[in-house]
TIKELO-658846 format. One record per atom (N, C-alpha, C): residue in one letter; x, y, z. Coordinates in pm, whole numbers, padded with zeros to 5 digits, always signed. Atoms other than C-alpha are relative to their C-alpha. Layout:
# TIKELO-658846
AXYZ;...
# end
This chain:
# TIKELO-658846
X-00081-00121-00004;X-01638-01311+02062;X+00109-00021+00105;X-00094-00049-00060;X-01307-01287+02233;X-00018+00062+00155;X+00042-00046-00124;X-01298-01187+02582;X+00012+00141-00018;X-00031-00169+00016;X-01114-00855+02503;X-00101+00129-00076;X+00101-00002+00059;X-01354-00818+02213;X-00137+00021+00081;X+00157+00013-00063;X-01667-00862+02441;X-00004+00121+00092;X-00017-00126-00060;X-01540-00621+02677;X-00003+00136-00026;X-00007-00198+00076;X-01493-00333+02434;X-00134+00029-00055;X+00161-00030+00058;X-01829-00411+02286;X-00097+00047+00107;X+00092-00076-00152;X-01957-00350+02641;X+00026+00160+00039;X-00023-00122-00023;X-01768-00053+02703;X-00047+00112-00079;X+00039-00087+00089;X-01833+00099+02373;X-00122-00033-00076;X+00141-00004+00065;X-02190-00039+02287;X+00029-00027-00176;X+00006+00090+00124;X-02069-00217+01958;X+00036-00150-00018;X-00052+00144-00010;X-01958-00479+01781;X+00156-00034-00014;X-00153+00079+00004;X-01589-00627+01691;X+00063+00088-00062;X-00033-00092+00093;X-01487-00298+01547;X+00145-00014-00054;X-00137-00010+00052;X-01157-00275+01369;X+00057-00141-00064;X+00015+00106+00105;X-01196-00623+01231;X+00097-00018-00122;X-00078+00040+00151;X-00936-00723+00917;X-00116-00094-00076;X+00061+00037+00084;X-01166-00860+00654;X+00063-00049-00138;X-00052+00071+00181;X-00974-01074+00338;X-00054+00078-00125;X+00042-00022+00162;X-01052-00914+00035;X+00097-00086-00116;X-00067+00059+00094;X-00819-01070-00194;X+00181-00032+00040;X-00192+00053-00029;X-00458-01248-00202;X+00048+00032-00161;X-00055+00043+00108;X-00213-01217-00491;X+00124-00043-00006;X-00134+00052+00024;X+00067-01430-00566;X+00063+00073-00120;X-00076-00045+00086;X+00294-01265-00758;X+00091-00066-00093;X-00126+00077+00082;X+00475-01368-01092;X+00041+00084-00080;X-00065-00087+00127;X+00550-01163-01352;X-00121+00139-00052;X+00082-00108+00029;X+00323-00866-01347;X-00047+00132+00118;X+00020-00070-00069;X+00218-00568-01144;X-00078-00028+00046;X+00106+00066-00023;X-00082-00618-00908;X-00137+00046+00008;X+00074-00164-00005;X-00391-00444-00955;X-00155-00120+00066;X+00171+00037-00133;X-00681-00476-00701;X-00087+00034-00012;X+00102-00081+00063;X-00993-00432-00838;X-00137-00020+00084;X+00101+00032-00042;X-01223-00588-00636;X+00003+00062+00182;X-00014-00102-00167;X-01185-00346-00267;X-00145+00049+00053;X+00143-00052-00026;X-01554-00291-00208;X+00015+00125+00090;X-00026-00144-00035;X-01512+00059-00123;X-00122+00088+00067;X+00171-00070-00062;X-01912+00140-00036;X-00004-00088+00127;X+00048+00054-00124;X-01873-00113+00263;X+00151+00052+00091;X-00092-00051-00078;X-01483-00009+00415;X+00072+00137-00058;X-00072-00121+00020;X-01338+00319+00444;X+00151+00005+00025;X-00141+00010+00006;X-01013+00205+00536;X+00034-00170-00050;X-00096+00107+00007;X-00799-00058+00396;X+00155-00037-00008;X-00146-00025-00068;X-00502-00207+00504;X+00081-00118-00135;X-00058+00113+00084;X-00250-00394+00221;X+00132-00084+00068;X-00114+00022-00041;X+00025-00620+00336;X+00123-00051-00114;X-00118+00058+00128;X+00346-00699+00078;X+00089-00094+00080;X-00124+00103-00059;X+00569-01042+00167;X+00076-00050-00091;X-00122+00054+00106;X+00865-01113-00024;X+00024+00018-00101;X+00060-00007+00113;X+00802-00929-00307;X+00179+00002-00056;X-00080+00010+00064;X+01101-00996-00566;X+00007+00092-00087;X-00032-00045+00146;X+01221-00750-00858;X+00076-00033-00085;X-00138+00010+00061;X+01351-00771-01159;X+00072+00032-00103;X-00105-00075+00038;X+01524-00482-01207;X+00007+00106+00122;X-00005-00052-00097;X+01654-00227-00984;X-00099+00121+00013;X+00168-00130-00025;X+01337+00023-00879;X-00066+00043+00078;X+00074-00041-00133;X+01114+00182-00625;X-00151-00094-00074;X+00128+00003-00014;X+00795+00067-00578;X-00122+00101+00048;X+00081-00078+00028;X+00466+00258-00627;X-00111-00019-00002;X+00171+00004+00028;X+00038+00288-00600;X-00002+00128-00105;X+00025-00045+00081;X-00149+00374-00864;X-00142+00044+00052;X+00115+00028-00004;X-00512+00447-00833;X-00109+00033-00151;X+00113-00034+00143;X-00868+00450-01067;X-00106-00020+00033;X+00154-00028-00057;X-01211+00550-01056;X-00059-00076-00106;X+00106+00051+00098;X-01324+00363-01339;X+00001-00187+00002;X-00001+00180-00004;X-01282-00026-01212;X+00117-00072-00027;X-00156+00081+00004;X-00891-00080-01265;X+00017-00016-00195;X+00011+00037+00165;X-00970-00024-01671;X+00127+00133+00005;X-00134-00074+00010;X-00664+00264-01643;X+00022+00080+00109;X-00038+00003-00076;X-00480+00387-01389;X+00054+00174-00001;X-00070-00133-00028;X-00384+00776-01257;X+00129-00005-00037;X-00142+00016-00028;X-00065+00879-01382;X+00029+00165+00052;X-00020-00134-00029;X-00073+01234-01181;X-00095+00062+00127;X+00069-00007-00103;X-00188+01413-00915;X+00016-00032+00162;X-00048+00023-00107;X+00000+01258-00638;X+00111+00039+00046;X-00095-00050-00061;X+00181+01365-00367;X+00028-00091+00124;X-00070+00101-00122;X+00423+01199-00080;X+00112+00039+00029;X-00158+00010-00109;X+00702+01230+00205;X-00024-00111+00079;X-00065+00163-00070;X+00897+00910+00329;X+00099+00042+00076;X-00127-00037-00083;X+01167+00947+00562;X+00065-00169-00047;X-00087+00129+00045;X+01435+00648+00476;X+00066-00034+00057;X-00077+00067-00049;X+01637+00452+00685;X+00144-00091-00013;X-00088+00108+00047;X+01993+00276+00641;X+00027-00055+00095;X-00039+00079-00105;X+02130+00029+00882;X+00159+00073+00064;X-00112-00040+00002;X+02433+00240+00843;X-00019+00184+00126;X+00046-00136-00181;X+02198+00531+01140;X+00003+00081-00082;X+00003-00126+00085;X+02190+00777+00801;X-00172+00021-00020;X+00182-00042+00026;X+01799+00901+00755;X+00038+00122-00178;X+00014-00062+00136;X+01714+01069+00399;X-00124+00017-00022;X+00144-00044+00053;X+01378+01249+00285;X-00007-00040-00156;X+00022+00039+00185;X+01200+01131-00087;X-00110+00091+00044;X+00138-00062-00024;X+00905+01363-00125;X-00015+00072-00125;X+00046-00056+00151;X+00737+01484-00450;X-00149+00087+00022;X+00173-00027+00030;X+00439+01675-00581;X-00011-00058-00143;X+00021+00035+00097;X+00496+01562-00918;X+00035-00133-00110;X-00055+00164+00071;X+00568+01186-00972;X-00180-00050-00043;X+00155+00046+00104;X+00312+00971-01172;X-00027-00144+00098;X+00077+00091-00037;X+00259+00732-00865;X+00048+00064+00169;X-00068+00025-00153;X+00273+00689-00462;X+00132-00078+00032;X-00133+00062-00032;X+00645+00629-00309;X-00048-00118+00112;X+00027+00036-00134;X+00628+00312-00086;X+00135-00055+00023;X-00149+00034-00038;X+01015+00267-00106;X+00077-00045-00136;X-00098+00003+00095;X+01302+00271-00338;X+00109-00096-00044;X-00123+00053+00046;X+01638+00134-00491;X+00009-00151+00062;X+00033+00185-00030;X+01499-00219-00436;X+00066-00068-00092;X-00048+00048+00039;X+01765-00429-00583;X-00051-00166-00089;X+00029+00116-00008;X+01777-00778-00736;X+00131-00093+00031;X-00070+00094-00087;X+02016-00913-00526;X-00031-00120+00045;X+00056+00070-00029;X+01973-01243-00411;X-00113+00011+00172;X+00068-00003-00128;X+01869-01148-00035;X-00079+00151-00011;X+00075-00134+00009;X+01706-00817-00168;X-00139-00048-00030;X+00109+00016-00027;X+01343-00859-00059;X-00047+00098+00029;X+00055-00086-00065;X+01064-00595+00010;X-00154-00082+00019;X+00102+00034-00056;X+00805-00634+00280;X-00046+00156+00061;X+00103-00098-00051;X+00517-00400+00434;X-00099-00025+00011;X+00142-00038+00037;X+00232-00257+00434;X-00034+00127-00035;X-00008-00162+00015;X+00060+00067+00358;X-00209-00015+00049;X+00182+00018+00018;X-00348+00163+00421;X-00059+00132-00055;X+00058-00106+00136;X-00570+00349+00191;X-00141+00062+00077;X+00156-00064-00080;X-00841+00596+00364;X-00085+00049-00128;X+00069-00072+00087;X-01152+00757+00191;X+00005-00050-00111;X-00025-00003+00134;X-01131+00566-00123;X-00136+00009-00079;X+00117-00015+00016;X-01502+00526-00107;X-00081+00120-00041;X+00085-00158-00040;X-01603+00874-00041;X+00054+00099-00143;X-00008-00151+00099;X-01629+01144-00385;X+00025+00113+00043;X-00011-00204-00056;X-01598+01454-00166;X+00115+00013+00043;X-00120-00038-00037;X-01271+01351-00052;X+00151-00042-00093;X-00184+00034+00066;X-00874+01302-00143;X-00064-00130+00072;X-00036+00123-00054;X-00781+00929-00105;X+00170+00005+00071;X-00132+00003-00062;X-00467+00925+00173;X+00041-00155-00030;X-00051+00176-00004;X-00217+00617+00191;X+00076+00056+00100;X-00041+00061-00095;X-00018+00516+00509;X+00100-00062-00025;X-00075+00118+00062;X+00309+00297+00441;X+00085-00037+00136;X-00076+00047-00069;X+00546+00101+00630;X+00095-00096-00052;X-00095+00107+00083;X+00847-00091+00447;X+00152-00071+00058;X-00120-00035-00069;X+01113-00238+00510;X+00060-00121-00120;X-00036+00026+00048;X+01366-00403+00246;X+00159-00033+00007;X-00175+00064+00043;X+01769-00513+00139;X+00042+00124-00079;X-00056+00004+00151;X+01950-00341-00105;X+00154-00055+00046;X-00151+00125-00036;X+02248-00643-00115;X+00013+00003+00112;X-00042-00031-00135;X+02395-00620+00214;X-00092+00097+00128;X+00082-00130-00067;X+02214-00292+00307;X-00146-00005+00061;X+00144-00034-00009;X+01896-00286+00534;X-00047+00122+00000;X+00034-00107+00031;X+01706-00029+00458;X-00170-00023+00054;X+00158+00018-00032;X+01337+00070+00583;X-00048+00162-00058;X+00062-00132+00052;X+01092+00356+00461;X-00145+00053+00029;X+00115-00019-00045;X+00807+00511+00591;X-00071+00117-00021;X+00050-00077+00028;X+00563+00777+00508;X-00154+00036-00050;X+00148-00042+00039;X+00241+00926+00345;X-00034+00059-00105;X+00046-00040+00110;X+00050+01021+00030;X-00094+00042+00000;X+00213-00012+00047;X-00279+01107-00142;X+00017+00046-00155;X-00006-00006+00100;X-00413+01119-00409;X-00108+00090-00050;X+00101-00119-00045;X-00534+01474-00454;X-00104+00054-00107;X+00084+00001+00090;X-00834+01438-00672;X-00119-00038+00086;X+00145+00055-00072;X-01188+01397-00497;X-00051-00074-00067;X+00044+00071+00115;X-01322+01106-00639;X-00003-00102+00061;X-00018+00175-00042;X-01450+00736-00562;X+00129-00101-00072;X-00124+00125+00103;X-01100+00491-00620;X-00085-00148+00074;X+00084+00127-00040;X-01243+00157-00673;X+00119-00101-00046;X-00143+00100+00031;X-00909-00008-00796;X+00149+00093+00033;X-00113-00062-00009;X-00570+00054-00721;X+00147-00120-00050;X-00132+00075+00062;X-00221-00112-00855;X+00148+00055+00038;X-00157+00012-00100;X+00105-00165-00670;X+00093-00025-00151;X-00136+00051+00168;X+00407-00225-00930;X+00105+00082+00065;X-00153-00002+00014;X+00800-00219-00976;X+00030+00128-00081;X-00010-00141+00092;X+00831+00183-01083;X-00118-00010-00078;X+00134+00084+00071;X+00447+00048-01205;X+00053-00028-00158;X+00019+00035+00114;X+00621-00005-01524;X+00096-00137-00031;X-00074+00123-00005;X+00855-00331-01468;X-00088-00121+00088;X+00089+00120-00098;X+00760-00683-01304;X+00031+00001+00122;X-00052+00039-00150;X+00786-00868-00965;X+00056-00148-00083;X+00026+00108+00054;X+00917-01186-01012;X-00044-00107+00122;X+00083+00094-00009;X+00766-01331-00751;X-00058+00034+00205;X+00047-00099-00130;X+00585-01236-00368;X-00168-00026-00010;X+00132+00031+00034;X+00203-01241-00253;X-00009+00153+00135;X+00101-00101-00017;X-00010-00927-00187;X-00117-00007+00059;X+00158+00034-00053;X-00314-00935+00028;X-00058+00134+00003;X+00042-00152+00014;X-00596-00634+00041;X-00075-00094+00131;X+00159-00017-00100;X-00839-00601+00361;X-00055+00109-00040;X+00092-00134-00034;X-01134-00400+00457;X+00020+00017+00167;X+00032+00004-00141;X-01131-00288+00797;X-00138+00005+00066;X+00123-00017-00010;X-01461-00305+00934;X-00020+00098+00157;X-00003-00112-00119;X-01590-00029+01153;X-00159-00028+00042;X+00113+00018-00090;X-01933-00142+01293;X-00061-00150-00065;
# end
């Protein structure tokens, strides 16, 4: 264990809490990415990271979620506010009750230097008695333009999500980027 690590386990009488745990990588080519395997009965939070993800066409990106193993996907029910960033010092609100996915950032180009990176993390997906929240953090191009976006969702249905799926407006591709899922581990 880590020195810092050993110390907190002393202070707080555990073990390595807050831990990142691999669950899965995906390289991205030509398809949306859907995460089916999140073991949801062992972490209550997980954290996703997005690097370099490519589009290709111009679109926001979006979570989906599903209680039945990633065999079909919510199109309802969710809600989200982002605050938006330009490089240009302008701020702009996106916020819905009635889109058919989670916002994790918009008007993602396919410019050549138009890239989107992040992350976002998914609470409660485990737990039936509750909503599943999301967390985001983005930050992207459009051509010239940096742009970043940040905000929060859920997905206001009580219910175990045992898969969830990222996608290009979820109904276009990536063409190309890699996706990782953790668990966080809490004891």
């Amino acid at each position: 264990m880590a020195p810092l690590g050993a110390a907190r386990a002393l202070i707080i009488g555990g073990g390595d809490l807050g831990k990142l745990e691999l669950l899965q990588t995906q390289t991205i080519s030509s398809a949306t990415a859907n995460f089916t395997s999140l073991d949801v009965s062992t972490y209550n939070v997980h954290l996703f990271t997005m690097s370099d993800l490519v589009v290709t066409t111009q679109t926001e990106f979006g979570i989906r979620v599903s209680d039945d193993g990633g065999s079909s996907y919510e199109t309802s029910n969710y809600f989200f506010g982002n605050q938006r960033g330009y490089s240009s010092g302008t701020f702009a609100e996106r916020k819905s009750t009635s889109q058919g996915s989670i916002r994790l950032g918009g008007d993602v180009t396919t410019d050549t230097n138009s890239v989107f990176n992040g992350y976002f993390y998914m609470y409660n997906a485990g737990d039936s008695s509750k909503y599943t929240f999301f967390t985001s953090h983005n930050t992207f191009t459009q051509g010239s333009t940096y742009t970043m976006e940040f905000g929060s969702g859920v997905y206001a249905v009580a219910s175990t999500i045992n898969a969830i799926q990222i996608g290009q407006g979820i109904l276009s591709a990536f063409s190309s980027g890699t996706i990782s899922a953790y668990g966080v581990k809490e004891s």
